[in-house]
C-alpha positions, 0 to 999 in steps of 0.5 A: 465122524470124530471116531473115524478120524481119531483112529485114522490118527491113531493108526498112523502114528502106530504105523509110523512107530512101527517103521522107525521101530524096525529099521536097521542099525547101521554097523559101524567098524572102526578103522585100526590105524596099525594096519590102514595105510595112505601112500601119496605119489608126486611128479615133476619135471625128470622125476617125482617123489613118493611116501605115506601119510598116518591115519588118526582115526576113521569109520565104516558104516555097513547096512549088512554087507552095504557100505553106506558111510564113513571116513577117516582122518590123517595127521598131516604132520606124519607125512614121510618121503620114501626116500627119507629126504628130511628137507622134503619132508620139511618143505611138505610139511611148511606154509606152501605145501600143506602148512602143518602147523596151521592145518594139522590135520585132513579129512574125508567124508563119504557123501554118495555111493554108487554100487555098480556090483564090483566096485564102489564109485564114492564121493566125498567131501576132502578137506585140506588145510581148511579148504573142502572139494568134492571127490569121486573115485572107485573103491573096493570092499573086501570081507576077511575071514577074520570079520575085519573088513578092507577098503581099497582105492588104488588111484585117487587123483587130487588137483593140489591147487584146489587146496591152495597149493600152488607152489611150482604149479605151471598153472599159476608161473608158467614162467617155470618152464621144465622146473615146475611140479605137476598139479594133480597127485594121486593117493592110494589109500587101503583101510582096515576096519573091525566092527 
């Protein structure tokens, strides 16, 4: 009996080594930050304003052609207006919009995925100035010829005053009337990553 079950035990920490041995390695691409990009877009009352932001770094994780993790970083500090409005760019970058100094970076971690065959619903965790919500948004995976591969997401909408910034928000000063900026902007965001 003690035989019998020395070599049930046995067995099982051979089967067990025998799957961790063999399960495969995620490949992991690099995110090349000279060609990833991140485009904001803001509306207001009769306009909006438009621009980019720079990505520090960032990660794929593939399991064959299957996404299965990543994320990436921004410097905050790099946000641009597309109409090169230096004082816009300065309001941005101040305590009541996204507060540079203090929060000089953004973040965003890939939580789920749904494959539905021909586009990706991620979700995330998004982090600005300190502050974390959860995101889902559809996404596409595109292999290059040069073994790079590209991310895209065309429209990701953000409720800016989840992240505490409220500043004009008809949400929390109904009092602005036709003065006020729309709480949601959106990101379109396009990575490419070499393994």
């Amino acid at each position: 009996m003690k035989l019998k079950i020395t070599s049930i035990l046995l067995l099982a920490v051979v089967a067990s080594f025998t799957f961790f041995a063999f399960t495969p390695k995620a490949d992991v691409y690099i995110v090349d930050v000279t060609k990833s990009t991140v485009s904001w877009d803001a509306k207001k009352v009769g306009g909006g304003h438009n621009g980019a932001i720079n990505l520090t770094s960032g990660s794929l994780s593939f399991n064959g052609k299957i996404l299965t993790d990543g994320g990436f970083i921004a410097n905050m500090t790099t946000i641009k207006d597309a109409d090169k409005s230096a004082g816009l760019e300065k309001h941005l970058k101040a305590p009541d919009f996204f507060g540079v100094e203090k929060f000089p970076f953004s973040k965003f971690v890939i939580k789920k995925i749904q494959d539905s065959g021909t586009i990706l619903n991620i979700t995330g965790d998004l982090t600005i100035k300190g502050i974390t919500n959860s995101i889902t948004f559809p996404a596409n995976i595109i292999w290059n010829a040069d073994k790079t591969v590209t991310a895209t997401a065309d429209k990701i909408i953000i409720d800016r005053t989840k992240f505490d910034i409220k500043y004009k928000s008809k949400s929390f000063f109904p009092e602005l009337a036709n003065s006020f900026i729309d709480d949601e902007f959106t990101l379109a965001i396009k990575i490419v990553a070499k393994k």
